[in-house]
C-alpha positions as a Python dict, from the first residue, in 0.01 Angstrom:
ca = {
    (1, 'X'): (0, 0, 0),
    (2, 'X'): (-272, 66, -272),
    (3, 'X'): (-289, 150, -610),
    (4, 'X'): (-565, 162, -927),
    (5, 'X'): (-600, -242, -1093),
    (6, 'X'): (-321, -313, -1303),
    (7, 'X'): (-387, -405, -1681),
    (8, 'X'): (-309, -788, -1558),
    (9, 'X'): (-529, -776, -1294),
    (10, 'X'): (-811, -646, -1459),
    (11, 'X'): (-764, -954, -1748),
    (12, 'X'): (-750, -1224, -1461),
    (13, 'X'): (-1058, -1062, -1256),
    (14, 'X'): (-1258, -1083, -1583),
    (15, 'X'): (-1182, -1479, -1585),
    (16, 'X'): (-1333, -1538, -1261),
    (17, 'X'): (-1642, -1674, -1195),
    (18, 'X'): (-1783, -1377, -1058),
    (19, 'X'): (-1764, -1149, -1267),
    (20, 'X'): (-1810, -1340, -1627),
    (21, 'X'): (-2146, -1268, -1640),
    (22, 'X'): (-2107, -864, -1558),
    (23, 'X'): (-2132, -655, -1924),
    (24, 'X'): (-1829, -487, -2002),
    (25, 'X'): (-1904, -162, -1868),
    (26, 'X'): (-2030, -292, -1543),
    (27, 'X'): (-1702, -471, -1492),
    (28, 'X'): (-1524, -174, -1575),
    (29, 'X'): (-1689, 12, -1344),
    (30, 'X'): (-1660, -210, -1067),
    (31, 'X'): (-1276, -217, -1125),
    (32, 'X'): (-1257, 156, -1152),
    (33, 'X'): (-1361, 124, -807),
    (34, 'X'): (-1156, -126, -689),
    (35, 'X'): (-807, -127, -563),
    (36, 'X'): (-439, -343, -598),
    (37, 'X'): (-317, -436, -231),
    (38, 'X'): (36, -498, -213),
    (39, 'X'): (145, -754, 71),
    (40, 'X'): (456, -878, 266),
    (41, 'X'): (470, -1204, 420),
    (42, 'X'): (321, -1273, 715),
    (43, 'X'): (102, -949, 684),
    (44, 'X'): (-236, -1014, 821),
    (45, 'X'): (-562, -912, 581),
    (46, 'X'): (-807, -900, 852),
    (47, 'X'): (-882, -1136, 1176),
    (48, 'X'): (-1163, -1350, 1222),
    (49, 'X'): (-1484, -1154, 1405),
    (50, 'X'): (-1413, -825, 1210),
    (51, 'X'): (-1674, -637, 1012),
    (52, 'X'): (-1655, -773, 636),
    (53, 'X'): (-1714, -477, 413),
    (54, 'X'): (-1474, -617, 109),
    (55, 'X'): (-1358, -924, -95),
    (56, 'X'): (-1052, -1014, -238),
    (57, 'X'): (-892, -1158, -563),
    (58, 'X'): (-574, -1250, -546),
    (59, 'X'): (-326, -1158, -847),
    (60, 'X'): (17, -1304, -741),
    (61, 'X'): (122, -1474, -440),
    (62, 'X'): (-81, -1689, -162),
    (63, 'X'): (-298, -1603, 127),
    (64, 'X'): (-400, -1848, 448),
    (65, 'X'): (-684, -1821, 561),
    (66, 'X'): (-692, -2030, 904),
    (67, 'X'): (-886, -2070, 1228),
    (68, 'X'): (-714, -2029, 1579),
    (69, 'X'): (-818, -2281, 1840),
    (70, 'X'): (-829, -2140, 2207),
    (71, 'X'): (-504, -2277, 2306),
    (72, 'X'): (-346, -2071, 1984),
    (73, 'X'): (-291, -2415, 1745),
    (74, 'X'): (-393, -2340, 1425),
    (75, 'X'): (-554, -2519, 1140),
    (76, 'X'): (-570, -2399, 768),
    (77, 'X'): (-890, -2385, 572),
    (78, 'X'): (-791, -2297, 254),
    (79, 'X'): (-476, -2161, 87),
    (80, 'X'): (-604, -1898, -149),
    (81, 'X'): (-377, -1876, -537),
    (82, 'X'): (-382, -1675, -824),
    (83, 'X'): (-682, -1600, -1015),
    (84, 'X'): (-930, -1680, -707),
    (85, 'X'): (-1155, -1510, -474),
    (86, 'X'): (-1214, -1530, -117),
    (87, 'X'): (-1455, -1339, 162),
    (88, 'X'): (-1717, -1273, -128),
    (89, 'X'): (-1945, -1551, 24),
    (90, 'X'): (-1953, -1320, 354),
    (91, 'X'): (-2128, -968, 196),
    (92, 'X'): (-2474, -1212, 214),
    (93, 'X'): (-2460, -1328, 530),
    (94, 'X'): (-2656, -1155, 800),
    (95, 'X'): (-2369, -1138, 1062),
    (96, 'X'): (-2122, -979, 776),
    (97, 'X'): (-1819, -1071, 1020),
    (98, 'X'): (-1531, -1254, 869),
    (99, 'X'): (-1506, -1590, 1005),
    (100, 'X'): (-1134, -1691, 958),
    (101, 'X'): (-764, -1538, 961),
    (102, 'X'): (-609, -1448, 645),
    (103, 'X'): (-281, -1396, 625),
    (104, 'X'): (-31, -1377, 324),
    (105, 'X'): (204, -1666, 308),
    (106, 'X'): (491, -1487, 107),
    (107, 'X'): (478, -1152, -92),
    (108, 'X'): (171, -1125, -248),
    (109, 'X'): (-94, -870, -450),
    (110, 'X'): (-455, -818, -423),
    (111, 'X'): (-752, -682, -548),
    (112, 'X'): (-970, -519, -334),
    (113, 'X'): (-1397, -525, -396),
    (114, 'X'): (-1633, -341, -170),
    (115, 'X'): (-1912, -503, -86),
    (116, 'X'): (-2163, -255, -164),
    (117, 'X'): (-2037, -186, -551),
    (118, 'X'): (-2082, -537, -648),
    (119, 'X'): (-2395, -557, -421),
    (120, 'X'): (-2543, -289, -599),
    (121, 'X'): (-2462, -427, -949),
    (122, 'X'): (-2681, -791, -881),
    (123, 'X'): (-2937, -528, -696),
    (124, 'X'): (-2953, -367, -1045),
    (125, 'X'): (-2960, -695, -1247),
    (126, 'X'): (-3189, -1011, -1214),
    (127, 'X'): (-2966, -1176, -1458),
    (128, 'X'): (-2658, -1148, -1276),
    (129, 'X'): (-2827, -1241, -989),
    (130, 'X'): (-2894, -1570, -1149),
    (131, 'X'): (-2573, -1632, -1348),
    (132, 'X'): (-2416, -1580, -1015),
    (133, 'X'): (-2626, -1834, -805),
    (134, 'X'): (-2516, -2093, -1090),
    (135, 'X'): (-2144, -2018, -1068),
    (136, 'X'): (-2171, -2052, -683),
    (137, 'X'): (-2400, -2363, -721),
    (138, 'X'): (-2081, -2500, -927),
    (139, 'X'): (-1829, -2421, -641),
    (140, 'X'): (-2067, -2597, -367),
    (141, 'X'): (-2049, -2901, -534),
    (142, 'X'): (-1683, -2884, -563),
    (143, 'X'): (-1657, -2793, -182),
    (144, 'X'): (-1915, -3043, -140),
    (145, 'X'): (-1673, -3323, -263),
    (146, 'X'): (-1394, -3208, -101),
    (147, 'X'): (-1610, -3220, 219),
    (148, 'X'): (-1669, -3622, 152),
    (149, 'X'): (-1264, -3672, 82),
    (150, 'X'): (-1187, -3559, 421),
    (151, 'X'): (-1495, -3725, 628),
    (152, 'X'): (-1503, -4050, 473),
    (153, 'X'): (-1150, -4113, 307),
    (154, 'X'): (-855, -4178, 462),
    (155, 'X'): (-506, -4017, 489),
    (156, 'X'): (-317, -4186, 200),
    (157, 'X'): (-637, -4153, -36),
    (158, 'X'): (-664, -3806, 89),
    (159, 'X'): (-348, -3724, -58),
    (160, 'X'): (-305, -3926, -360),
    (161, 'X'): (-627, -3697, -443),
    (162, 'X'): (-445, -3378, -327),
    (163, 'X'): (-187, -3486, -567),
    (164, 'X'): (-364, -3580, -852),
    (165, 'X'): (-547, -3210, -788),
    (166, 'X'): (-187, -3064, -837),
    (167, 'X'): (-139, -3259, -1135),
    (168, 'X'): (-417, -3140, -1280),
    (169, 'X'): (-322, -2751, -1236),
    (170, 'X'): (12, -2813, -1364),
    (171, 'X'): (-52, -3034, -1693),
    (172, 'X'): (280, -3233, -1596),
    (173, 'X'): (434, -3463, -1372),
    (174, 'X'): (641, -3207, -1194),
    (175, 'X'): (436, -3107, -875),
    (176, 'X'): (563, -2801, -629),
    (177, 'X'): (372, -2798, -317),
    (178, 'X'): (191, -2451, -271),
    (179, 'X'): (295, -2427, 70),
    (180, 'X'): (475, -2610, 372),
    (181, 'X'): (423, -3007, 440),
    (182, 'X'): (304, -2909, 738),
    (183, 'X'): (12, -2651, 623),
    (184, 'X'): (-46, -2908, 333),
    (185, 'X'): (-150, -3168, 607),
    (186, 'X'): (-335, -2878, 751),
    (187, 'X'): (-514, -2867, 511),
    (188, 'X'): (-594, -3212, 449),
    (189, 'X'): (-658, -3225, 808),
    (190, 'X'): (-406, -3485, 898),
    (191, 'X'): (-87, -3473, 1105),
    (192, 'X'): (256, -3366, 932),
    (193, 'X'): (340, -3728, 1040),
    (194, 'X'): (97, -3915, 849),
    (195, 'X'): (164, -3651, 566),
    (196, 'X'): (528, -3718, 550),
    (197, 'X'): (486, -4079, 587),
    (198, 'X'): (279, -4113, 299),
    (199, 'X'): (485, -3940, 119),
    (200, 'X'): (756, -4171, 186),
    (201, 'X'): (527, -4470, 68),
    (202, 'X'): (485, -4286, -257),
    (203, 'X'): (885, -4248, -286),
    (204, 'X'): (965, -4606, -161),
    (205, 'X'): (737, -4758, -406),
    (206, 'X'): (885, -4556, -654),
    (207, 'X'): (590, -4357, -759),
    (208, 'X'): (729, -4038, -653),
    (209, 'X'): (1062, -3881, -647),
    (210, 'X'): (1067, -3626, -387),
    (211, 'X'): (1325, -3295, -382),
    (212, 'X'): (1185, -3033, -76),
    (213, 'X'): (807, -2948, -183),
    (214, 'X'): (930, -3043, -567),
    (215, 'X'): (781, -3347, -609),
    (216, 'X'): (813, -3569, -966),
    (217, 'X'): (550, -3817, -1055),
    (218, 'X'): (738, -4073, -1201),
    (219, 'X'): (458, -4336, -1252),
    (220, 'X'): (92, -4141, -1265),
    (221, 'X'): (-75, -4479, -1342),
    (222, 'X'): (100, -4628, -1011),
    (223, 'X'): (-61, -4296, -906),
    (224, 'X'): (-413, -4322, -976),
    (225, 'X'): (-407, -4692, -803),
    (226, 'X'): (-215, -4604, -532),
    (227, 'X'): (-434, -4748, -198),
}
């Protein structure tokens, strides 16, 4: 089901990276032109191969966005939150075919871009053009380092820095996983095994006190040295 941009979701689209550098009645334009998708869990967004004529923001909730290998096992690239924006990298790529699965993990809201109105706007505007390559030039390096934590570091450092990450986002010691063990290790490309297990370091050595996907930092300095 959709319906015009609520007053919320027009305030967080204006925070993202993409649209900072619009003028106010560009933005508003674009959002007049956009629409709120409402989402159920498990509802797929679209499947990997089909024709990508929109981007996303996501308001409230979380959406997967996974491969499927050929014998069906399936491996999470990226777990999508509020305030972000996903498929937008697609509208410049010759192909225009979305290459992943996305799929909303639990109840979950959307805004929905067309390709063409925000294609048109950086068609319009040298500036934006610009402002936008810097934004995205920002996000490759951060992808860029995530790249290196998964080639050349290994499982327990891989999640300490997951961790940390969290800690980070939540500006406390209380940490609640944003999804399953399972898809966590996913996404750190590890099995739930070695997940788990490192976990249970963490919690043996007293560094972590662990309650389902709440997990409490009790010692961040342990933390941070944790090898």
């Amino acid at each position: 089901m959709s319906q015009p941009v609520s007053e919320y979701g027009y305030k967080l689209a204006r925070k993202n990276v993409l649209f900072q550098m619009l003028e106010d009645d560009v933005f508003s334009w674009l959002l007049e032109n956009a629409r709120q998708l409402t989402l159920n869990k498990g509802d797929s967004l679209f499947s990997q191969g089909e024709k990508a004529d929109r981007f996303y923001l996501v308001t409230s909730g979380r959406i997967k966005l996974f491969h499927l290998s050929v014998d069906g096992q399936e491996k999470v690239v990226e777990v999508i939150s509020e305030g972000d924006t996903f498929a937008e990298a697609v509208m410049f790529m010759e192909q225009g075919k979305y290459p992943v699965h996305a799929e909303a993990l639990g109840p979950a809201q959307l805004i929905v871009f067309n390709n063409r109105d925000y294609k048109a706007i950086l068609q319009d505007s040298s500036d934006s053009c610009f402002r936008l390559m810097a934004n995205m030039a920002r996000r490759l390096h951060l992808r860029l380092s995530e790249i290196e934590t998964l080639t050349v570091q290994n499982a327990r450092h891989r999640v300490v820095r997951f961790l940390l990450g969290q800690l980070e986002q939540t500006k406390g010691t209380l940490i609640e996983l944003p999804m399953a063990k399972r898809l966590v290790a996913s996404r750190l490309a590890m099995q739930p095994e070695t997940f788990s297990r490192v976990i249970h370091d963490l919690k043996e050595q007293g560094i972590l006190d662990v309650q389902g996907r709440n997990l409490h930092v009790c010692d961040v300095k342990a933390l941070k040295s944790f090898n």
